[in-house]
Every structure is written in structure tokens, then in C-alpha cells.
C-alpha positions, 0 to 999 in steps of 0.5 A: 500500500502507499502513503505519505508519511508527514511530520513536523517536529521541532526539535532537531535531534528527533526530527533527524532521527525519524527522518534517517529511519523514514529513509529505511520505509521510504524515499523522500520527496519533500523535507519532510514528506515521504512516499511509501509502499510497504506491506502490513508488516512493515507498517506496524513496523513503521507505526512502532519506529515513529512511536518510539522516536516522537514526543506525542505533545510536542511532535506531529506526524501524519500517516495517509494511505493511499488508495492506487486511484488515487495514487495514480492521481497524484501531480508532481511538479518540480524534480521527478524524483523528488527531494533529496540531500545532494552531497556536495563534491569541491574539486 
């Protein structure tokens, strides 16, 4: 199944570190959107990481699940594969 992970966490060692296991689910599209296609398994995987990484009162994340019409709906504009870190090589 596919979904969108979303999530706003203000403090920056939390925020870092669901985000390095979202990379594990998923594949980034925005900073701090995610697209994934996982299995029931892996979603109570998913489920269980992120409850273990946030702080419920100050922390947001959002799971939806996409069904495929509406996945084959989806519009992107801007880069095709969407956004990731860039290393940054100086020759």
C-alpha cells in the first residue's frame, strides 16, 4: 500500500532521527514528506519506529494511505524524483 508519511517536529535531534529511519520505509520527496509502499508488516513496523522516536505533545506526524486511484492521481511538479540531500563534491 502507499502513503505519505508527514511530520513536523521541532526539535532537531528527533526530527533527524525519524527522518534517517523514514529513509529505511521510504524515499523522500519533500523535507519532510515521504512516499511509501510497504506491506502490513512493515507498517506496524513503521507505526512502532515513529512511536518510539516522537514526543506525542510536542511532535506531529501524519500517516495517509493511499488508495492506487488515487495514487495514480497524484501531480508532481518540480524534480521527478523528488527531494533529496545532494552531497556536495569541491574539486
Amino acid at each position: 500500500m502507499l502513503l505519505i508519511v508527514s511530520y513536523d517536529i521541532p526539535d532537531d535531534k528527533r526530527r533527524t532521527k525519524l527522518a534517517k529511519k523514514l529513509c529505511g520505509f521510504g524515499k523522500r520527496v519533500q523535507y519532510s514528506v515521504f512516499e511509501c509502499d510497504l506491506t502490513l508488516k512493515q507498517l506496524a513496523e513503521l507505526k512502532t519506529t515513529i512511536k518510539k522516536i516522537i514526543h506525542t505533545d510536542d511532535d506531529s506526524v501524519r500517516i495517509y494511505k493511499l488508495c492506487q486511484t488515487c495514487a495514480d492521481e497524484i501531480t508532481s511538479y518540480g524534480p521527478k524524483l523528488g527531494w533529496e540531500e545532494r552531497e556536495v563534491f569541491i574539486v
